[in-house]
C-alpha positions as CSV (number, residue, x, y, z in Angstrom):
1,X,106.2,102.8,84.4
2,X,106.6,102.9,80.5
3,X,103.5,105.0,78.6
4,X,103.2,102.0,76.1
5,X,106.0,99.6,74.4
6,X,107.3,102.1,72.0
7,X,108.2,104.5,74.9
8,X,110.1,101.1,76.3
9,X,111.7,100.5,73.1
10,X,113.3,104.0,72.9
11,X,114.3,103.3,76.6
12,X,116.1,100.2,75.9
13,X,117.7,101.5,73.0
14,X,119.9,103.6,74.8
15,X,121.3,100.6,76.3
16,X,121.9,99.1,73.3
17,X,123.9,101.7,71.7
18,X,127.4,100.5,71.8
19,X,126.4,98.1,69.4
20,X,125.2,100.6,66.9
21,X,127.7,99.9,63.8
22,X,127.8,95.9,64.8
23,X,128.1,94.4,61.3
24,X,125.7,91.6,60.5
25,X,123.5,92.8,63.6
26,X,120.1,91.5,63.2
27,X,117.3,93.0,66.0
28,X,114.7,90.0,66.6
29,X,111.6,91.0,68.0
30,X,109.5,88.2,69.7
31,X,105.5,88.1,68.2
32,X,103.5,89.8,68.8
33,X,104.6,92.5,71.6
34,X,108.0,92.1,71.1
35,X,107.8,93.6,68.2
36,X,106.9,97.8,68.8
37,X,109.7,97.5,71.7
38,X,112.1,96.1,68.8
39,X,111.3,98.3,65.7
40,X,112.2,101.1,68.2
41,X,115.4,99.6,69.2
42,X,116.0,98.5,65.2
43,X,115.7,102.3,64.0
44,X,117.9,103.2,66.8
45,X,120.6,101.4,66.0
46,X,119.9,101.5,62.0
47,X,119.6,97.6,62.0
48,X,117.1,95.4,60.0
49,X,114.5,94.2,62.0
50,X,112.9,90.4,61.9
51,X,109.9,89.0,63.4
52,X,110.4,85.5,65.8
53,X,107.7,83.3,66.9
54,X,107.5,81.5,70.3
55,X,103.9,79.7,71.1
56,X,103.4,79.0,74.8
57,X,102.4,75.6,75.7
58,X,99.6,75.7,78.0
59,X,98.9,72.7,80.2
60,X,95.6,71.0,79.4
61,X,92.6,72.9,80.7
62,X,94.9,75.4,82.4
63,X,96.2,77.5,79.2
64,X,97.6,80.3,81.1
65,X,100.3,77.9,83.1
66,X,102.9,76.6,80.8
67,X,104.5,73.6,80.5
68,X,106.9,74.8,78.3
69,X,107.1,76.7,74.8
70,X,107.6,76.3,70.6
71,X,110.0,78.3,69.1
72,X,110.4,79.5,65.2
73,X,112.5,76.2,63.5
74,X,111.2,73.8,65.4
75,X,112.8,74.4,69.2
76,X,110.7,72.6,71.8
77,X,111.1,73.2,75.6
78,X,109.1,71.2,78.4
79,X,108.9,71.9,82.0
80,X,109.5,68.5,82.4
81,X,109.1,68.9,86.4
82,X,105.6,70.3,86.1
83,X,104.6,68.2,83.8
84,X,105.7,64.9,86.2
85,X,104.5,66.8,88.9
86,X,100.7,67.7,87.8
87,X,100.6,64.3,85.6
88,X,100.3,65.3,82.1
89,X,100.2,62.5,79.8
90,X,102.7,62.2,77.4
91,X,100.2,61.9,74.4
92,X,98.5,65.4,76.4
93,X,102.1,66.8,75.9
94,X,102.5,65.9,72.1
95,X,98.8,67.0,71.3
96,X,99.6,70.5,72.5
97,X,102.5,70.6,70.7
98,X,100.9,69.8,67.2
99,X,98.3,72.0,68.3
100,X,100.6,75.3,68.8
101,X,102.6,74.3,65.6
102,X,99.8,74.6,63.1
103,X,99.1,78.1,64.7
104,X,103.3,79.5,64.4
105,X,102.9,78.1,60.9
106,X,100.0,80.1,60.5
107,X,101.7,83.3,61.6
108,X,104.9,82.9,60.2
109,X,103.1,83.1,56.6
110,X,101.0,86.0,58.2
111,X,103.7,87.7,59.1
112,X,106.9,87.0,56.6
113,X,104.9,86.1,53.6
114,X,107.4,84.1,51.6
115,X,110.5,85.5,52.5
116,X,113.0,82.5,53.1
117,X,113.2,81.1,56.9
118,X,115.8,83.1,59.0
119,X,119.7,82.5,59.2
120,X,121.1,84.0,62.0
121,X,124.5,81.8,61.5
122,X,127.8,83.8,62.4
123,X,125.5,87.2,62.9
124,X,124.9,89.1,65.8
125,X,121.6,88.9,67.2
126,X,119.5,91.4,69.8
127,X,116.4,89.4,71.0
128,X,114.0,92.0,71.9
129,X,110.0,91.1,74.1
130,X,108.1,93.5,75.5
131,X,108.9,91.6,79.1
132,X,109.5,88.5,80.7
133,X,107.9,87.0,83.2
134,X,109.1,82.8,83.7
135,X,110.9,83.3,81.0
136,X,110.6,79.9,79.2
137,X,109.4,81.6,76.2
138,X,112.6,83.5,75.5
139,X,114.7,80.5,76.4
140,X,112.6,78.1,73.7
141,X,113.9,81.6,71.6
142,X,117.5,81.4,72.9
143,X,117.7,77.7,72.0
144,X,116.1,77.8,68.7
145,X,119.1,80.6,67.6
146,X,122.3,78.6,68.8
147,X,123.9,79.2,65.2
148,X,124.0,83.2,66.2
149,X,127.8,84.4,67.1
150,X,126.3,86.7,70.2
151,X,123.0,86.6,71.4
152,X,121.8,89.4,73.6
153,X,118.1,89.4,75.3
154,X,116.9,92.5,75.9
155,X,113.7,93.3,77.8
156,X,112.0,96.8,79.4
157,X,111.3,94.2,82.6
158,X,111.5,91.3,84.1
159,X,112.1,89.6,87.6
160,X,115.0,90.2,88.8
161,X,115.6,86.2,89.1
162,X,115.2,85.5,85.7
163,X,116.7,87.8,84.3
164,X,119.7,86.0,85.8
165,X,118.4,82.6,84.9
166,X,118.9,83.8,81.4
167,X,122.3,85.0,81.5
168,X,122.8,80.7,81.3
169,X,121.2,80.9,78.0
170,X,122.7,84.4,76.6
171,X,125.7,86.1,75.8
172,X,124.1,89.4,77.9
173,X,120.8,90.0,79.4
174,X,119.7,93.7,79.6
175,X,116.5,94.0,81.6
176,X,115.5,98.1,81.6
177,X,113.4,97.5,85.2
178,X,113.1,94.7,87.9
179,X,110.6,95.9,90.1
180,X,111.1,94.1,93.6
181,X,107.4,93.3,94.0
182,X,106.8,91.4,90.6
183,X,103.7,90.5,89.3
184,X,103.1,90.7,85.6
185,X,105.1,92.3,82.7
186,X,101.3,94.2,82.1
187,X,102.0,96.4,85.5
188,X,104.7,98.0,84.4
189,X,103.1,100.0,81.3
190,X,100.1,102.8,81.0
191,X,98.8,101.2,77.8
192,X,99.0,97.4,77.1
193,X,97.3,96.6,74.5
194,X,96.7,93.8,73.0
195,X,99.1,93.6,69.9
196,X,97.2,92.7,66.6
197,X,98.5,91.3,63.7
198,X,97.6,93.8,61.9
199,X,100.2,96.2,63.9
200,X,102.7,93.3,63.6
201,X,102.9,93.8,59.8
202,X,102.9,97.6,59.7
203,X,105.7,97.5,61.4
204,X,107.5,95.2,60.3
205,X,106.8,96.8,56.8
206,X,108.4,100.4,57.8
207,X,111.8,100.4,57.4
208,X,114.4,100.7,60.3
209,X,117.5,100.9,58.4
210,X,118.8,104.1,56.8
């Protein structure tokens, strides 16, 4: 078990270190508790750290399944086999999506101001959450960065499955922990807090490069 997220970034750092010295490496930590994990892994290996926004689409009356997930730049994923299978409407689908756009749009600007949109284009790119747990999220991510010349995930846990799932989508997957029994990305830390955004822009305010 990790005392909080920072503890689990300064764990998952160390298996990050050979690339320490990567030129054009960029950390990316996912919003919001991706990012303590990934300012501690961006101080570690002395790179600049960026904030990336994923929205998970919750099915209609039912927010904490999802049907799929938005990603910074537009990248959409839908479980199209759940959505078939509990009969989501089409129109359902779409409203959600315009729903959870206006509210990345809203936190973008909270939390890059108006710094020009990311380019990740030829650079090397370290995608950091503070866990996964069906992983759609991070694949929306994966998806939404395809310009990147390597793209590496890197978690403190996740299921051992899909952590494999992602290797599909990545260039390497580092997962810190995979406990056998599962159940939420919450069970394995001491303290896990709600990140606020707040936090999100301290952080992302304190430098991480030398």
């Amino acid at each position: 078990m990790f005392q909080d997220r920072r503890e689990a970034g300064q764990v998952l750092a160390q298996k990050l270190v050979s690339y320490r010295g990567t030129p054009g490496l960029l950390v990316l930590g996912l919003a919001r508790g991706g990012i303590p994990v990934g300012w501690e892994v961006a101080s570690f290996l002395n790179a600049p750290l960026e904030v990336f926004l994923v929205r998970k689409l919750g099915v209609p009356n039912w927010q904490e399944l999802a049907m799929g997930a938005l990603a910074s730049g537009g990248g959409v994923l839908v479980n199209d086999d759940l959505v078939r299978r509990l009969g989501i409407s089409e129109q359902d689908v779409n409203n959600t999506i315009g729903r959870e756009r206006v509210e990345l749009a809203r936190r973008e600007r909270a939390y890059r101001g108006d710094r020009p949109p990311l380019d990740v284009t030829g650079r090397t790119v370290i995608l950091v959450d503070d866990g996964i747990a069906t992983g759609s999220s991070m694949i929306a991510a994966l998806r939404a960065l395809r310009t990147a010349a390597r793209l590496v995930v890197a978690v403190p846990v996740g299921p051992a499955s899909v952590c494999r799932e992602l290797r599909r989508e990545a260039d390497e997957v580092i997962c810190a922990s995979s406990p056998p029994e599962f159940e939420s990305v919450g069970q394995a830390f001491a303290d896990f807090h709600q990140v606020s955004d707040d936090e999100v822009r301290e952080l992302l305010a304190t430098p991480t490069v030398d």
